[in-house]
Residue, then its C-alpha position, 0 to 999 in steps of 0.5 A: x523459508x519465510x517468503x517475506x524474509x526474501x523478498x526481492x524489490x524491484x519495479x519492472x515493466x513486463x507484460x500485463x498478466x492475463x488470464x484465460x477465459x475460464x478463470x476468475x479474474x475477479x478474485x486474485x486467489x483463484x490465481x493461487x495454487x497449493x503445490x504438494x498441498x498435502x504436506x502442509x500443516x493442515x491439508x486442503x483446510x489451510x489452502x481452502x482458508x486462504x481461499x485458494x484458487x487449486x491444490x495439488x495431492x500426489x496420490x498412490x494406489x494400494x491395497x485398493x486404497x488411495x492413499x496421498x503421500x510425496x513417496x511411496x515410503x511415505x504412505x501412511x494409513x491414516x492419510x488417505x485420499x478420501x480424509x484428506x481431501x475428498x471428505x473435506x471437499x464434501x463438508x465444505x460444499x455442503x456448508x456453503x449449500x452446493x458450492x466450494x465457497x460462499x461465493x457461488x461463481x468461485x471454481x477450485x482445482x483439485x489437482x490429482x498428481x497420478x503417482x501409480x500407474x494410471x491403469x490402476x490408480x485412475x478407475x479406483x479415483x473414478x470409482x471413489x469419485x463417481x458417488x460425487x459427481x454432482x459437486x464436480x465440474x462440469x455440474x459442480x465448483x471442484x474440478x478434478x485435474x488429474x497430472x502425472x502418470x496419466x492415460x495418451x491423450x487418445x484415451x481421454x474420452x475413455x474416462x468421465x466428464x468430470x475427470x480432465x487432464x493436465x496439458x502440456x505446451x507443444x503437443x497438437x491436441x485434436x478438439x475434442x482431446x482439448x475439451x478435457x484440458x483442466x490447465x496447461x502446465x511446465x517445469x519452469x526450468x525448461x525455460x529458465x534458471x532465473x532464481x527469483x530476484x530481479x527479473x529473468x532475462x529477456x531470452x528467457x521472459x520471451x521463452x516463458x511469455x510464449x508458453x503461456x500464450x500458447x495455453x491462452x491460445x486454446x482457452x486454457x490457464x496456465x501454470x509453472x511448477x518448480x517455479x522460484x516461490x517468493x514475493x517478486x517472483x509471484x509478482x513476476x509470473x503474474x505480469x508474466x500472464x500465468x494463471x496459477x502461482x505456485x506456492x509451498x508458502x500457503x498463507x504468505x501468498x493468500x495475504x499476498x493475492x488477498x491484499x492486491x486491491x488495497x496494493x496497486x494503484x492506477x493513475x488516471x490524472x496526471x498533471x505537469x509539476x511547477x518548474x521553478x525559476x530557482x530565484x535566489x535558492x542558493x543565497x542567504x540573504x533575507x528570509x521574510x515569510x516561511x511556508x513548513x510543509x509536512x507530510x505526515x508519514x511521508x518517506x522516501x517510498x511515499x515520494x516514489x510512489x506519488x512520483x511513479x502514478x504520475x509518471x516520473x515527476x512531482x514538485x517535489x523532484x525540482x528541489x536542489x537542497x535535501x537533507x535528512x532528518x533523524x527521528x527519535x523521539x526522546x524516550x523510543x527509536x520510533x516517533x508518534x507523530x506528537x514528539x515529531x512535530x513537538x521537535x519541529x515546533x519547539x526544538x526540543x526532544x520529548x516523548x512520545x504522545x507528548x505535545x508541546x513539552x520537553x522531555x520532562x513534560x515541562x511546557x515548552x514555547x513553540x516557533x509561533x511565539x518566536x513568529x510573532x515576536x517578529x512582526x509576522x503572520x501565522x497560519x495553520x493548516x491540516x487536511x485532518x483534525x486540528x488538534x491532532x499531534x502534528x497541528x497541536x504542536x505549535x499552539x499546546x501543551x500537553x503530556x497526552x496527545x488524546x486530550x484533544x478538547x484540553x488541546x484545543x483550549x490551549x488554542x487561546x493561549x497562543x492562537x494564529x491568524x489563520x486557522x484550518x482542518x477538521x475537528x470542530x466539535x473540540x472547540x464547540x465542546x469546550x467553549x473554545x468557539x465561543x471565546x473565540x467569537x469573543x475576542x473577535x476571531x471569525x469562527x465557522x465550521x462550514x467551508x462554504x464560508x472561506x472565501x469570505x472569512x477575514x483574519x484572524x479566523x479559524x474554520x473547521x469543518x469536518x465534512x470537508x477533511x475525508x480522504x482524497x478518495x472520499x472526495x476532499x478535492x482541493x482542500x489544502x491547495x484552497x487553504x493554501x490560497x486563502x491563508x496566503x491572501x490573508x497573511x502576505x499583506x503584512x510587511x513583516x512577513x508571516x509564517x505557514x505551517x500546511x499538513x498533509x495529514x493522511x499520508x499517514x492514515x493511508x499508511x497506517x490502514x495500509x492501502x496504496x491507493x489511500x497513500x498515493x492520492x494523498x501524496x499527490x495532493x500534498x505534492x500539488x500544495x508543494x507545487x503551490x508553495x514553490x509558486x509563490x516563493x518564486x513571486x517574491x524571492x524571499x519565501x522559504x519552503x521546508x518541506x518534510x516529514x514526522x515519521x515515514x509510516x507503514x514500512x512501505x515497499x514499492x515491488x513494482x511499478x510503471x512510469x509510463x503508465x502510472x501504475x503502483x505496487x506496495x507493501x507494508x511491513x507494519x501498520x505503524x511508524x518505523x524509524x528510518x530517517x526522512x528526507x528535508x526539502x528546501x527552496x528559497x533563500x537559506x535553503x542550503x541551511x538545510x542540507x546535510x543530516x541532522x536531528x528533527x530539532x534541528x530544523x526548528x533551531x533553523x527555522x528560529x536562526x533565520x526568524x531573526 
């Protein structure tokens, strides 16, 4: 069974995980244990790649030979205990110069599952073993935990120190008989018969939570064996607080446990979304300005987990009239961002990594052209590069979205008011600048410069479009601001497109963090748009989407805490729909499921 095939979604609240004193909370791998790791395709050497944190061998005594085997018919000549694990222990140690990996603070646990009689098989362990000493705990980073057929635990001191035992929940251990205690262990089922979905019920999480607190109780880790071994279950027993997570899915859990930095979120700031005064949401009367919102890559998960880290609310929760859109492009099930927002600018299907073109890569006029016609004001707006697809969309025209210089000469074809992002250097190199200052437009490729810039103006600096985790601060809200100053004097209205370009990013390099203090910020610009469509009641807000990008799912989360838990089936764009949000006059318009183009022929009915 593919763990990932069956996978459980769900968000949960139980304890937060803990971990005894003697583990490395630092590395989630140490939490990772191999069970029956000896048949596995590549005994100890897959477990030690994914930098597992203990493995397990079930060992049988024969013919004075340690042998690793599940059966005793199983016992094979050429699998001995000393080839498979003792051996390759000894090679590793010695190529990480004296530790079982690079990182010297690091321990791993040889569980030794005693199959023989320990009266037999433990001497000839400890005889096999002894020569080693120095590179087991307690003098060095394997420590040796031996379970099974194993001696009372009034005969422990009776073996080495570098030999300790598998404990057992309820029995009173006198201190010293303690000290010799490796971990705690339990079959799973003694407490429950959960399978693995969902969560266990409350009777049982308490039964399992008491176990392992008994184990932290006396500085010991713990850990289940015959646990369900899936992706929600391994999420489940670590906020359980069980130290060890058993796996028969060696490399599944090592991408699992090795992605948790770049899988959980938490919030740290919170902040009160704009209740809207819903003035005229519902009526169809005059449209004067339009303000397009896009998130790029921005799905139903996306949303959910902006709204999770900050507690169950965002701007983009208040909005009455949603509806879906379908986001083929013309020539591939799954869009690029280029034929996304080419529906959205032109109305008109294209392929992918086409701009501004149709189908046949025939230029296409864009809504700016329609926009002006009107009368009104235009402004562009990307917390990224300009001539990236989404932005180039609504002024250029090319059948390759990677000919970013050629698109940003296309700028002087059909240019904006007001023009925002990153990706100066495309307009300086090709002159585009230039001919800008020329015809009188305000060029600047340093932000400092905002506030006193006047329309039309274009200022691109790519110093201040780095990721919210990098800084950007507030980027888009201060656009947002500026264009709005600039453009809503103007008694024909005006027309605004803002992007929150690195959702996607966050998504494409599969980080959460990346992903939702970006949708965080794009929900607060929302929550600027809402604003100002309430000052005037003839503002229409779209809010959507080009694609959704990452395949994220949401395993856990908290919203009274702000905690998040992602994980990404792809570091591309996927298929499913996204969703539309609309506030203002006509925003019923955009109810219902519809084609991405749709939203363009909208836009242009209510232009008119």
């Amino acid at each position: 069974m593919n763990a990932f095939s069956k996978l459980s979604i769900s968000l949960f609240a139980l304890l937060p995980w803990a971990v005894s004193a003697q583990h490395n909370s630092e590395n989630p791998l140490s939490r990772a244990h191999s069970h029956n790791d000896y048949m596995q395709a590549a005994p100890f050497t897959l477990a030690h790649e994914h930098q597992f944190g203990s493995v397990e061998a079930d060992v049988h005594f024969r013919n004075d030979t340690l042998y690793v085997a599940h059966d005793s018919r199983d016992i094979s000549a050429d699998r001995t205990f000393d080839k498979l694990y003792l051996q390759q222990i000894i090679k590793q140690i010695s190529k990480n110069q004296g530790s079982i990996y690079k990182d010297k603070r690091r321990v791993m646990t040889l569980l030794i599952d005693l199959k023989t009689t320990y009266k037999a098989t433990l001497p000839a362990l400890v005889k096999a073993l002894a020569p080693h000493e120095a590179l087991l705990a307690p003098k060095g980073s394997v420590k040796v935990v031996l379970s099974g057929n194993t001696p009372p635990p009034a005969e422990f001191e009776q073996y080495p120190a570098f030999i300790f035992f598998d404990g057992r929940p309820g029995v009173s251990y006198t201190s010293g008989q303690a000290a010799r205690l490796g971990m705690i262990s339990q079959d799973f089922h003694k407490y429950s018969q959960w399978n693995g979905k969902g969560i266990p019920v409350e009777k049982d999480r308490k039964a399992l939570v008491d176990a392992i607190s008994q184990a932290h109780a006396m500085g010991k880790p713990f850990r289940f064996w015959a646990s369900p071994d899936n992706i929600n279950a391994w999420k489940v027993l670590m906020n359980l607080g069980a130290d060890y997570i058993n796996t028969d899915h060696v490399a599944e859990l090592g991408t699992f446990l090795s992605g948790r930095k770049n899988a959980e979120y938490q919030s740290r700031e919170f902040y009160k979304p704009y209740q809207p005064t819903y003035k005229n949401n519902d009526a169809l009367g005059k449209v004067k300005n339009i303000i397009l919102l896009i998130g790029d890559g921005m799905g139903l998960a996306q949303i959910h987990s902006g709204l999770t880290a900050n507690r169950g609310e965002l701007n983009l929760g208040k909005f009455l009239n949603i509806g879906f859109s379908k986001t083929a492009s013309s020539d591939n099930y799954i869009t690029d961002s280029a034929a996304g927002a080419t529906a959205f600018a032109t109305g008109n299907k294209t392929r992918n990594r086409a701009i501004g073109v149709d189908s046949n890569l025939v230029a296409v006029p864009s809504i700016i052209r329609e926009v002006k016609a009107t009368g009104r004001k235009s402004a562009l707006i990307s917390a990224g590069d300009i001539t990236d697809a989404t932005p180039a969309a609504f002024y250029a025209h090319r059948p390759e979205r990677s000919q970013m210089d050629e698109i940003a000469t296309d700028y002087l074809k059909e240019p904006v008011d007001v023009l925002i992002g990153g990706g100066y250097s495309h307009f300086a190199k090709t002159k585009t600048a230039d001919s800008l200052k020329a015809r009188g437009f305000g060029v600047s490729d340093n932000w400092n410069d905002l506030a006193s810039m006047k329309a039309p103006f274009v200022l691109l600096d790519d110093k201040h479009t780095v990721s919210m985790l990098k800084g950007r601060g507030d980027f888009l809200k201060d656009s947002f601001q500026k264009a709005l100053q600039s453009l809503q004097s103007n008694q024909k209205g005006f027309f605004m497109m803002a992007e929150g370009a690195q959702v996607d990013y966050g998504g494409h390099a599969n980080i959460v963090p990346y992903v939702v203090t970006e949708m965080l910020d794009f929900d607060k610009l929302v929550g600027e748009a809402l604003r100002f469509a309430d000052s005037n009641g003839e503002t229409l807000v779209i809010v959507t989407a080009d694609h959704e990008t990452g395949g994220l799912t949401l395993l856990d989360g908290n919203l009274k805490t702000g905690y998040v838990d992602g994980q990404f089936s792809t570091g591309d764009h996927t298929g499913i729909m996204v969703p539309v949000f609309a506030y203002g006059p006509h925003s019923l318009d955009f109810r219902g499921v519809y084609e991405n183009t749709e939203i363009y022929r909208k836009m242009r009915a209510i232009l008119k």
